[in-house]
Backbone as a printed PyTorch tensor [residue, N CA C, xyz], in Angstrom:
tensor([[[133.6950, 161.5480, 160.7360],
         [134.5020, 160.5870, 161.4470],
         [133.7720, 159.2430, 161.4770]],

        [[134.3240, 158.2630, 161.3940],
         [133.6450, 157.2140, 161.0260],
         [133.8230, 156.1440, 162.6400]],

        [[132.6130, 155.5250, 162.9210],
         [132.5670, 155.1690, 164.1820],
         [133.3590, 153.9060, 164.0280]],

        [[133.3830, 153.3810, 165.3490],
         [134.3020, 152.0680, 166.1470],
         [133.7120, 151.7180, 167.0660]],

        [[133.8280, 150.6330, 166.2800],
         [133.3730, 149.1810, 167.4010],
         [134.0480, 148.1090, 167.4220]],

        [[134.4560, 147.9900, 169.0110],
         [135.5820, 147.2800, 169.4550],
         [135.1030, 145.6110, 169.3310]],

        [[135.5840, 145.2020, 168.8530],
         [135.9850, 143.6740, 169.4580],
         [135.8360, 143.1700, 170.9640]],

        [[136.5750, 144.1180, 171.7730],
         [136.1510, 144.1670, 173.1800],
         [135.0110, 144.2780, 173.8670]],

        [[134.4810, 144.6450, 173.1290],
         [132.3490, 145.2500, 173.6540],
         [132.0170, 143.8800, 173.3860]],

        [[132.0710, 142.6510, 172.5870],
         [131.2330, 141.8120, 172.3350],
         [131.9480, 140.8130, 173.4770]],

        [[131.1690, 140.0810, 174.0590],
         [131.1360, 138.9070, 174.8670],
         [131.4670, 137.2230, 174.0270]],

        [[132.7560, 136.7910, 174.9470],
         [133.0870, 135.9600, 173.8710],
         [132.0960, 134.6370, 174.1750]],

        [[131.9950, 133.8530, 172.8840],
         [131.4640, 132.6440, 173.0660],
         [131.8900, 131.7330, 174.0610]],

        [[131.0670, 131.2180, 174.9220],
         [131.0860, 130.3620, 175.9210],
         [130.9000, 128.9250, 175.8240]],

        [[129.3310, 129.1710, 175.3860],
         [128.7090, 128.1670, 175.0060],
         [127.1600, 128.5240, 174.6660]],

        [[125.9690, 127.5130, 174.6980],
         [124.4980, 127.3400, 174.1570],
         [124.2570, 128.5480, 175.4090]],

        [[124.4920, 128.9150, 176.3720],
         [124.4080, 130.1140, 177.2340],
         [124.0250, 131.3710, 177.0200]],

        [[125.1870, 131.6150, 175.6770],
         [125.3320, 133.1190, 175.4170],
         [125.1970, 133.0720, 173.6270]],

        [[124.8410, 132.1430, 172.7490],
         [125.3500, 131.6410, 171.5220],
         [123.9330, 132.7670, 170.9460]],

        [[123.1170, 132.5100, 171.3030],
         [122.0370, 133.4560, 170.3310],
         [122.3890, 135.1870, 170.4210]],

        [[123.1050, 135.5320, 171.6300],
         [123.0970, 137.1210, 172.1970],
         [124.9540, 137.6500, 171.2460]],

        [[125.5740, 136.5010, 171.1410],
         [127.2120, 136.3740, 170.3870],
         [126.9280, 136.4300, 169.1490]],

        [[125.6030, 135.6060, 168.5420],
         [125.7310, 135.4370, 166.8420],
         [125.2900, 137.0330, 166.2010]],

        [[124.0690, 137.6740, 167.3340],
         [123.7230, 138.8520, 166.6080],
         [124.7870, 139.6350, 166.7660]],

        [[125.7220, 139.7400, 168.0640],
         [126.7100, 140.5060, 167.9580],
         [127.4880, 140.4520, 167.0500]],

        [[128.4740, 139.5960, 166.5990],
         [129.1870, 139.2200, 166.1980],
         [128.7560, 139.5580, 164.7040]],

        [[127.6540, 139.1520, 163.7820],
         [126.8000, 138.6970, 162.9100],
         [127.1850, 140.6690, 162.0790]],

        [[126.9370, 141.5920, 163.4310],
         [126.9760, 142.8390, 162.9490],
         [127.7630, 143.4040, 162.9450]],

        [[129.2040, 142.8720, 163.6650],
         [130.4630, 143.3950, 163.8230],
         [130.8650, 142.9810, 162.8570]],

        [[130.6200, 142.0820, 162.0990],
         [131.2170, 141.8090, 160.8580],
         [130.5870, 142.3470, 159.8600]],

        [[129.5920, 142.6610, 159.6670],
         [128.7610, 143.2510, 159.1120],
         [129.6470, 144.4450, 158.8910]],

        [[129.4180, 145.5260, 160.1130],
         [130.1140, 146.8090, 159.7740],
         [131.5110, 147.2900, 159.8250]],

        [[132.2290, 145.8300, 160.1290],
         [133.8560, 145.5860, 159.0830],
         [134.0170, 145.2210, 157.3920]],

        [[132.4110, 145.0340, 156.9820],
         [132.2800, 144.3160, 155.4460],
         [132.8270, 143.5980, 155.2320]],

        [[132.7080, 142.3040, 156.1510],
         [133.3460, 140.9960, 156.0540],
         [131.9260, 139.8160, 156.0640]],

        [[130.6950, 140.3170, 156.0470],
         [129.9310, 139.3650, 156.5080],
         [129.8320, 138.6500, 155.1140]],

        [[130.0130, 139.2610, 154.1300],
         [129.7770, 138.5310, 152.7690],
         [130.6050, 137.2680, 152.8100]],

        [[131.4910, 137.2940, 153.5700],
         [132.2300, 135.6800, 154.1180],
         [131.4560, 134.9820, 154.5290]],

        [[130.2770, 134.9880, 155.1140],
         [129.6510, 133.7820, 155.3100],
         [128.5260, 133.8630, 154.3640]],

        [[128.1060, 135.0500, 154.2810],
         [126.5070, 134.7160, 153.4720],
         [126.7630, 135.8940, 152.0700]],

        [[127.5770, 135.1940, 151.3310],
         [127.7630, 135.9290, 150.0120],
         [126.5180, 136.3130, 149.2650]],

        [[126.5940, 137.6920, 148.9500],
         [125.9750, 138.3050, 147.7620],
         [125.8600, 137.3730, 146.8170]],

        [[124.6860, 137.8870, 145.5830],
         [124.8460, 137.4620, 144.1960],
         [126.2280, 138.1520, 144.0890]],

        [[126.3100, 138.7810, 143.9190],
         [127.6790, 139.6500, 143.3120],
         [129.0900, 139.4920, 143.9100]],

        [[129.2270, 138.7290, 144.7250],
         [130.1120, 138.5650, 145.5510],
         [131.4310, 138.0730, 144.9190]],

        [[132.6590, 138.6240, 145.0550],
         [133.4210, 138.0060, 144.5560],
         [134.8730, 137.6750, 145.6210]],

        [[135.0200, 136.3280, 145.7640],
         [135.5800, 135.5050, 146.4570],
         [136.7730, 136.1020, 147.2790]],

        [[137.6800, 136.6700, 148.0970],
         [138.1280, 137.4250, 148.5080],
         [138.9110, 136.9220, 150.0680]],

        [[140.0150, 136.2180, 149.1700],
         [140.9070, 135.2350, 150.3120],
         [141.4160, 136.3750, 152.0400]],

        [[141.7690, 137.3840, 151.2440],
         [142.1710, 138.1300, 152.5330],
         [141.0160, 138.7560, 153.7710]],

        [[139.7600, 139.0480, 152.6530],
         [138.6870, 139.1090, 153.8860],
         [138.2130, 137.7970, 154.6880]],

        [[138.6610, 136.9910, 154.3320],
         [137.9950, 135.7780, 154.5510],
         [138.9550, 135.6330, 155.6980]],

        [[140.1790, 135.2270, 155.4150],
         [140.9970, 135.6000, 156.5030],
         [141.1570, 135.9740, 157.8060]],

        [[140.6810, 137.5180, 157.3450],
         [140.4140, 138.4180, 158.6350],
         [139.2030, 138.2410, 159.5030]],

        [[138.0200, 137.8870, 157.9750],
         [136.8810, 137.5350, 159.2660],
         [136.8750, 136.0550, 160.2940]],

        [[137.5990, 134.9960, 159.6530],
         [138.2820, 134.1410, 160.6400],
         [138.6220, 134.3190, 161.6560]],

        [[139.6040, 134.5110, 161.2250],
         [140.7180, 135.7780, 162.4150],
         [140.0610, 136.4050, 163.5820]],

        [[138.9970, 137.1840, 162.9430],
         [138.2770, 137.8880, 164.2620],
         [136.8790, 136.9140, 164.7970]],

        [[136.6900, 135.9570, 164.2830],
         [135.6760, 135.0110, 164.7310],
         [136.4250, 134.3230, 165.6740]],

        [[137.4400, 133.9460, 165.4770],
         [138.4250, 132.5730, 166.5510],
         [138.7400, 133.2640, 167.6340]],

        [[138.5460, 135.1520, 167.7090],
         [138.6330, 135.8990, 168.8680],
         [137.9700, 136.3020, 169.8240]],

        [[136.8510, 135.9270, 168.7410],
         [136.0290, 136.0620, 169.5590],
         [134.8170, 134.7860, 170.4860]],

        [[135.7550, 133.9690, 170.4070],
         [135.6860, 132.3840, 171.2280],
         [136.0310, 132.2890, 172.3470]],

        [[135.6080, 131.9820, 173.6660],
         [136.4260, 131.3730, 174.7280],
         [137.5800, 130.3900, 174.0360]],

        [[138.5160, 130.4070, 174.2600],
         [139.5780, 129.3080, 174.3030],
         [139.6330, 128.2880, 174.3620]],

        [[138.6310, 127.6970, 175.5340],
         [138.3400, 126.1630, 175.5000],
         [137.1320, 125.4120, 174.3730]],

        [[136.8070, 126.4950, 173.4890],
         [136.2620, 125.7260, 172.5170],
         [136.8810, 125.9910, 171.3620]],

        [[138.2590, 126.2660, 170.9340],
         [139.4950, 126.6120, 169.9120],
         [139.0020, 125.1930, 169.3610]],

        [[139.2250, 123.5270, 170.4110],
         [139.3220, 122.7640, 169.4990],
         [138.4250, 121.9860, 168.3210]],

        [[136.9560, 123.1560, 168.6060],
         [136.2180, 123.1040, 167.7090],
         [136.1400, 123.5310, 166.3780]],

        [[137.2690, 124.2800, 166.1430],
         [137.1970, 125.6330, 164.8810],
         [138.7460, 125.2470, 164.4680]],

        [[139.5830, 124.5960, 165.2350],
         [140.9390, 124.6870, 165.1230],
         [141.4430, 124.1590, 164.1060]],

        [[140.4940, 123.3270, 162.7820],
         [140.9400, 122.7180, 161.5940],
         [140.1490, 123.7040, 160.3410]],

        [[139.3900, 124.6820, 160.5830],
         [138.6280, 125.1830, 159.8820],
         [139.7640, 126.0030, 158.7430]],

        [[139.0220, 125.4040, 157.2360],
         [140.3620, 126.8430, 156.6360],
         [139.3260, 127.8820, 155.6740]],

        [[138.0400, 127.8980, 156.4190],
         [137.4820, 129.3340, 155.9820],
         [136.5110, 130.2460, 157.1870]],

        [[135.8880, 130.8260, 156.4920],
         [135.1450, 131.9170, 157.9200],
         [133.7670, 131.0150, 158.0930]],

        [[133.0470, 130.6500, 156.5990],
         [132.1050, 130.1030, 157.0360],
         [131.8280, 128.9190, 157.5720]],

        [[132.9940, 128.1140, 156.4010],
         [132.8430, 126.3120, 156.7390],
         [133.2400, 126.4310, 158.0790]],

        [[134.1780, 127.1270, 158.3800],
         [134.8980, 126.5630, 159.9150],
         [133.8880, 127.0130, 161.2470]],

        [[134.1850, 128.5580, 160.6750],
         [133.4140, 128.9780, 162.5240],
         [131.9650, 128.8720, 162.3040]],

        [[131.5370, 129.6240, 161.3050],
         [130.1230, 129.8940, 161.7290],
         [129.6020, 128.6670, 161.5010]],

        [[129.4990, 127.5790, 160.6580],
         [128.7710, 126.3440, 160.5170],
         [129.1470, 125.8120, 161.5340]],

        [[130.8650, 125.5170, 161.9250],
         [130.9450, 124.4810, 163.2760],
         [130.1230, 125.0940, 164.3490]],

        [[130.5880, 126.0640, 164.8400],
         [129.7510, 126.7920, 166.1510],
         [128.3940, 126.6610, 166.4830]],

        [[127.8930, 127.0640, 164.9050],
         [126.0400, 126.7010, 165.1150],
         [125.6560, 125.7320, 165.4490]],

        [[126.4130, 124.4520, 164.8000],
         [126.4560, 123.2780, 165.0550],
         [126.5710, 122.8620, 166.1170]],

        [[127.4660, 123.3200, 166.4790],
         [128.1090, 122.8470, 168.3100],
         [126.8620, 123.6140, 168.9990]],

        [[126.6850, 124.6050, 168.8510],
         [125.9480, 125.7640, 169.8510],
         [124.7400, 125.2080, 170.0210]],

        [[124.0760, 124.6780, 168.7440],
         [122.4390, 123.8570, 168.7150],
         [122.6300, 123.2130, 169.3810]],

        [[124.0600, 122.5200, 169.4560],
         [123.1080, 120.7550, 170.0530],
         [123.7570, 120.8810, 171.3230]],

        [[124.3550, 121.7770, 171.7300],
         [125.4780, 122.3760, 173.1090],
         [126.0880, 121.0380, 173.1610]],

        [[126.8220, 120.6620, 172.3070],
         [127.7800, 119.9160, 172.9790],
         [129.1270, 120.8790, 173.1530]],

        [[129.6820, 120.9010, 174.2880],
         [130.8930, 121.9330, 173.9850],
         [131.9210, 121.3190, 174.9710]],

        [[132.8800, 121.1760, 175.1070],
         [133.6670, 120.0000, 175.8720],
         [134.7690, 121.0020, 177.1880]],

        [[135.1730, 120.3240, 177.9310],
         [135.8690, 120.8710, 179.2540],
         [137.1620, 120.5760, 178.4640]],

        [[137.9070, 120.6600, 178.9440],
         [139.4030, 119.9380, 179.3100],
         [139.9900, 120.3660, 180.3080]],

        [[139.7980, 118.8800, 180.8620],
         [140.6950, 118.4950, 182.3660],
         [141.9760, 118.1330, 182.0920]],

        [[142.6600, 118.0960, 183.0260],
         [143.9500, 117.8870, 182.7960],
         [144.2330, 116.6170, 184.0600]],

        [[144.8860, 115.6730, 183.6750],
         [145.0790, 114.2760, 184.4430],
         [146.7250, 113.7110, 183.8740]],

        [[146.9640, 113.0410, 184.4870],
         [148.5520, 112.8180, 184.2250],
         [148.6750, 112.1990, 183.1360]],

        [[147.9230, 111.5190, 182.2890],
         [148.4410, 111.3750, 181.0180],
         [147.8780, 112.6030, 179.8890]],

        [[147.6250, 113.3760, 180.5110],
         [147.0980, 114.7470, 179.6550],
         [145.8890, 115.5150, 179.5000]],

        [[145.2840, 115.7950, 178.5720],
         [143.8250, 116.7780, 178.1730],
         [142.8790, 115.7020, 178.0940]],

        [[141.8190, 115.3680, 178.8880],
         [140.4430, 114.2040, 179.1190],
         [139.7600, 115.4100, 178.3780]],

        [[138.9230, 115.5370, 177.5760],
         [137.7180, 115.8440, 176.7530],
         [136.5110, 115.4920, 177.4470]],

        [[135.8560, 116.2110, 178.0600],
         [134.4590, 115.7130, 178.7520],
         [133.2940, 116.4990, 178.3720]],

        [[132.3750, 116.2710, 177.6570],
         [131.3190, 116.5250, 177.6730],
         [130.7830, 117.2520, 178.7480]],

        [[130.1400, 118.9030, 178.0850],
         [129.6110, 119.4840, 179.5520],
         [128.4830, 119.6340, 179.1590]],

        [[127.2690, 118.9590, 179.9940],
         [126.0110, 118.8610, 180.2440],
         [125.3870, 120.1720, 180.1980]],

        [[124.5590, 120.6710, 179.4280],
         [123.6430, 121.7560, 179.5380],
         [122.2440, 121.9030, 180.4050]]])
């Protein structure tokens, strides 16, 4: 019988908080879906639109929500999540959104 591991067990990204304890998670959940070759391809690797897809798919799920508008133009697994995120996650910039009567204010949250 072949084991399972939920999506649900991993803790979603927050921010620079939880970003080192999310990447190993995450890093191995994809791993033992055989999707990690989406970010860090084999020599042998051959290009594979639908895994790429899915490992997207389950990366953007495994995000808090309020940082969607970091990843929200990405159209692969690596360029989008894992490079933006690291990116964002190093330098913790990761933004609020308030809501004020002309709409969504973007604020910088201080680490």
């Amino acid at each position: 019988m072949a084991s399972q591991i939920s999506m649900g067990t991993i803790e979603k990204l927050i921010g620079r908080e939880n970003y080192p304890t999310w990447k190993f998670a995450v890093k191995n959940y994809l791993e033992h879906e055989d999707l990690w070759d989406t970010i860090e391809p084999s020599a042998d690797y051959v290009a594979d639109n639908k895994k790429d897809i899915k490992a997207k798919s389950k990366i953007i799920l495994l995000i808090d929500p309020i940082n969607y508008v970091h990843v929200q133009e990405a159209t692969t697994a690596k360029q989008t999540l894992w490079m933006r995120i690291a990116g964002i996650s190093t330098l913790a910039v990761l933004t609020t959104c308030v809501g004020t009567e002309t709409g969504c204010t973007m604020l910088l949250r201080q680490q």
